[in-house]
C-alpha positions, 0 to 999 in steps of 0.5 A, spaced: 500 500 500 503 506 498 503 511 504 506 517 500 501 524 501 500 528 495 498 535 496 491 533 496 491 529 502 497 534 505 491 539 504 485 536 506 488 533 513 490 541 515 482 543 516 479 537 519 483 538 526 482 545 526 474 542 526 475 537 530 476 542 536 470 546 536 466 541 541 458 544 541 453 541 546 452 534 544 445 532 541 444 540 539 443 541 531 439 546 528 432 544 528 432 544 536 434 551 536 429 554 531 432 553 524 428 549 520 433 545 518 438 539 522 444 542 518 444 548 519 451 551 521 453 545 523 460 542 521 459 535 518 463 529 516 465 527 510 468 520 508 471 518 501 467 513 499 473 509 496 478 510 501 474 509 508 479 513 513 480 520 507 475 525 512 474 531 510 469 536 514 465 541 511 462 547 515 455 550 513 454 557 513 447 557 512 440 554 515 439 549 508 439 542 506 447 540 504 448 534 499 449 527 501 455 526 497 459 531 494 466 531 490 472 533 492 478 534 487 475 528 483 473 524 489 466 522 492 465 522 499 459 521 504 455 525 508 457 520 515 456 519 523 450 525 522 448 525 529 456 527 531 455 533 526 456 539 531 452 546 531 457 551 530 453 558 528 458 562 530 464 559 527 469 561 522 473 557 517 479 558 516 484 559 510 483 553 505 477 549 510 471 547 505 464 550 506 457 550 504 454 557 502 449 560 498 449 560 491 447 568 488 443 569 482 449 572 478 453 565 480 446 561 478 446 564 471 453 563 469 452 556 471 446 555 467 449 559 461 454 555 460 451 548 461 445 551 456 452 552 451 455 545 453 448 543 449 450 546 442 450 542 438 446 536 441 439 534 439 438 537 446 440 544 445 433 548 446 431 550 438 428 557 440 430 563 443 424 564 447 425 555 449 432 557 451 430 563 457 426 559 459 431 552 459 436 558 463 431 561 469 429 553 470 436 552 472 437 559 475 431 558 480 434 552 482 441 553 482 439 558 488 435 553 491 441 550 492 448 550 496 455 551 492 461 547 495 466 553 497 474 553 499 476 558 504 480 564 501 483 570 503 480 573 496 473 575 494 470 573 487 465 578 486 460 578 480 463 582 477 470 577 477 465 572 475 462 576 469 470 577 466 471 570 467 466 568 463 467 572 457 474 569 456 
Protein backbone atom coordinates (compact mmCIF):
# COMPACT_ATOMS: atom_id res chain seq x y z
CA UNK A 1 0.00 0.00 0.00
CA UNK A 2 1.57 3.28 -0.88
CA UNK A 3 1.71 5.97 2.06
CA UNK A 4 3.01 8.70 0.41
CA UNK A 5 0.97 12.18 0.82
CA UNK A 6 0.05 14.13 -2.00
CA UNK A 7 -0.77 17.70 -1.75
CA UNK A 8 -4.43 16.64 -1.75
CA UNK A 9 -4.23 14.65 1.25
CA UNK A 10 -1.45 17.37 2.96
CA UNK A 11 -4.23 19.96 2.12
CA UNK A 12 -7.34 18.19 3.02
CA UNK A 13 -5.56 16.93 6.95
CA UNK A 14 -4.95 20.62 7.96
CA UNK A 15 -8.58 21.89 8.05
CA UNK A 16 -10.27 18.71 9.96
CA UNK A 17 -8.28 19.02 13.10
CA UNK A 18 -8.87 22.73 13.15
CA UNK A 19 -12.72 21.46 13.20
CA UNK A 20 -12.38 18.90 15.38
CA UNK A 21 -11.56 21.11 18.23
CA UNK A 22 -14.71 23.03 18.27
CA UNK A 23 -16.64 20.67 20.80
CA UNK A 24 -20.81 22.06 20.77
CA UNK A 25 -23.02 20.68 23.39
CA UNK A 26 -23.83 17.02 22.42
CA UNK A 27 -27.06 16.23 20.90
CA UNK A 28 -27.79 20.12 19.51
CA UNK A 29 -28.32 20.68 15.86
CA UNK A 30 -30.14 23.48 14.05
CA UNK A 31 -33.80 22.46 14.28
CA UNK A 32 -33.84 22.45 18.25
CA UNK A 33 -32.71 25.63 18.10
CA UNK A 34 -35.27 27.35 15.69
CA UNK A 35 -33.81 26.88 12.20
CA UNK A 36 -35.84 24.91 10.02
CA UNK A 37 -33.18 22.75 9.10
CA UNK A 38 -30.76 19.86 11.29
CA UNK A 39 -27.67 21.12 9.24
CA UNK A 40 -27.94 24.44 9.51
CA UNK A 41 -24.40 25.55 10.75
CA UNK A 42 -23.38 22.59 11.66
CA UNK A 43 -19.75 21.45 10.94
CA UNK A 44 -20.43 17.65 9.29
CA UNK A 45 -18.07 14.82 8.40
CA UNK A 46 -17.44 13.97 5.06
CA UNK A 47 -15.89 10.48 4.42
CA UNK A 48 -14.48 9.13 0.96
CA UNK A 49 -16.18 6.55 -0.17
CA UNK A 50 -13.04 4.85 -1.58
CA UNK A 51 -10.64 5.24 0.97
CA UNK A 52 -12.93 4.94 4.24
CA UNK A 53 -10.00 6.65 6.53
CA UNK A 54 -10.00 10.23 3.90
CA UNK A 55 -12.05 12.71 6.33
CA UNK A 56 -12.93 15.52 5.39
CA UNK A 57 -15.08 18.34 7.49
CA UNK A 58 -17.26 20.88 5.93
CA UNK A 59 -18.90 23.54 7.60
CA UNK A 60 -22.33 25.02 6.67
CA UNK A 61 -22.71 28.87 6.72
CA UNK A 62 -26.09 28.71 6.27
CA UNK A 63 -29.86 27.31 7.64
CA UNK A 64 -30.44 24.77 4.39
CA UNK A 65 -30.01 21.41 3.19
CA UNK A 66 -26.42 20.06 2.37
CA UNK A 67 -25.93 17.27 -0.17
CA UNK A 68 -25.43 13.73 0.80
CA UNK A 69 -22.45 13.13 -1.42
CA UNK A 70 -20.10 15.61 -2.69
CA UNK A 71 -16.98 16.00 -4.87
CA UNK A 72 -13.67 16.99 -3.84
CA UNK A 73 -10.81 17.02 -6.21
CA UNK A 74 -12.31 14.45 -8.09
CA UNK A 75 -13.24 12.33 -5.15
CA UNK A 76 -16.79 11.15 -3.79
CA UNK A 77 -17.23 11.43 -0.23
CA UNK A 78 -20.24 10.95 2.08
CA UNK A 79 -22.02 12.70 4.42
CA UNK A 80 -21.48 10.22 7.68
CA UNK A 81 -21.92 9.83 11.64
CA UNK A 82 -25.00 12.60 11.22
CA UNK A 83 -25.57 12.72 14.95
CA UNK A 84 -21.97 13.65 15.53
CA UNK A 85 -22.49 16.70 13.44
CA UNK A 86 -21.65 19.91 15.65
CA UNK A 87 -23.89 23.30 15.53
CA UNK A 88 -21.32 25.79 15.09
CA UNK A 89 -23.41 29.41 14.25
CA UNK A 90 -20.57 31.44 15.07
CA UNK A 91 -17.61 29.59 13.78
CA UNK A 92 -15.07 30.87 11.40
CA UNK A 93 -13.25 28.87 8.81
CA UNK A 94 -10.22 29.14 8.31
CA UNK A 95 -7.92 29.90 5.17
CA UNK A 96 -8.49 26.65 2.98
CA UNK A 97 -11.35 24.92 5.15
CA UNK A 98 -14.03 23.69 2.90
CA UNK A 99 -17.96 25.34 3.35
CA UNK A 100 -21.49 25.49 2.06
CA UNK A 101 -22.79 28.67 1.47
CA UNK A 102 -25.29 30.10 -0.61
CA UNK A 103 -25.43 30.23 -4.42
CA UNK A 104 -26.00 34.42 -5.82
CA UNK A 105 -28.35 34.79 -8.61
CA UNK A 106 -25.37 36.13 -10.57
CA UNK A 107 -23.14 32.54 -9.73
CA UNK A 108 -26.52 30.93 -10.76
CA UNK A 109 -26.63 32.45 -14.18
CA UNK A 110 -23.06 32.00 -15.01
CA UNK A 111 -23.90 28.15 -14.31
CA UNK A 112 -26.81 27.95 -16.23
CA UNK A 113 -25.49 29.71 -19.48
CA UNK A 114 -22.55 27.79 -19.58
CA UNK A 115 -24.43 24.44 -19.49
CA UNK A 116 -27.02 25.51 -21.60
CA UNK A 117 -23.87 26.10 -24.09
CA UNK A 118 -22.45 22.64 -23.28
CA UNK A 119 -25.71 21.59 -25.45
CA UNK A 120 -24.74 23.17 -28.71
CA UNK A 121 -24.63 21.30 -30.89
CA UNK A 122 -26.91 18.46 -29.42
CA UNK A 123 -30.48 17.22 -30.43
CA UNK A 124 -30.72 18.98 -26.58
CA UNK A 125 -29.98 22.37 -27.02
CA UNK A 126 -33.20 24.34 -26.92
CA UNK A 127 -34.43 25.47 -30.57
CA UNK A 128 -35.76 28.84 -29.92
CA UNK A 129 -34.60 31.94 -28.19
CA UNK A 130 -37.68 32.12 -26.07
CA UNK A 131 -37.15 27.94 -25.13
CA UNK A 132 -33.52 28.98 -24.12
CA UNK A 133 -34.51 31.62 -21.45
CA UNK A 134 -36.97 29.53 -20.17
CA UNK A 135 -34.35 26.49 -20.04
CA UNK A 136 -31.91 29.36 -18.44
CA UNK A 137 -34.40 30.53 -15.49
CA UNK A 138 -35.40 26.90 -14.85
CA UNK A 139 -31.63 26.37 -13.85
CA UNK A 140 -31.14 29.52 -12.27
CA UNK A 141 -34.20 29.12 -9.87
CA UNK A 142 -32.68 26.03 -8.89
CA UNK A 143 -29.46 26.78 -8.71
CA UNK A 144 -30.15 29.23 -5.96
CA UNK A 145 -32.24 26.99 -4.07
CA UNK A 146 -29.22 25.07 -3.67
CA UNK A 147 -25.56 25.32 -1.95
CA UNK A 148 -22.18 25.81 -3.51
CA UNK A 149 -19.27 23.66 -2.01
CA UNK A 150 -16.51 26.77 -1.47
CA UNK A 151 -12.64 26.65 -0.41
CA UNK A 152 -11.97 29.43 2.15
CA UNK A 153 -9.80 32.14 0.69
CA UNK A 154 -8.13 35.50 1.84
CA UNK A 155 -9.69 36.51 -1.88
CA UNK A 156 -13.16 37.69 -2.62
CA UNK A 157 -14.78 36.69 -6.27
CA UNK A 158 -17.12 39.25 -6.82
CA UNK A 159 -19.73 39.04 -9.82
CA UNK A 160 -18.12 41.47 -11.48
CA UNK A 161 -14.85 38.87 -11.35
CA UNK A 162 -17.02 36.27 -12.25
CA UNK A 163 -18.74 38.26 -15.31
CA UNK A 164 -14.93 38.97 -16.65
CA UNK A 165 -14.07 35.20 -16.41
CA UNK A 166 -16.51 34.38 -18.19
CA UNK A 167 -16.10 36.37 -21.22
CA UNK A 168 -12.69 34.97 -21.68
Amino acid sequence: MDTTLTKLQVELASAPQLMQDYQAPAGVNGALLGHRHVEAFAIMRYQNRANPRDIIYVWNSRDGVTPFCIFVNGCEYSHVNWPQDRYAPNYRPAEGELIFRDCTEEEAAFYADRRIAQYKDTPYYPKSEEDRQRVRQALIDEAVKGPILARVSKVTVTSEALKSSANE
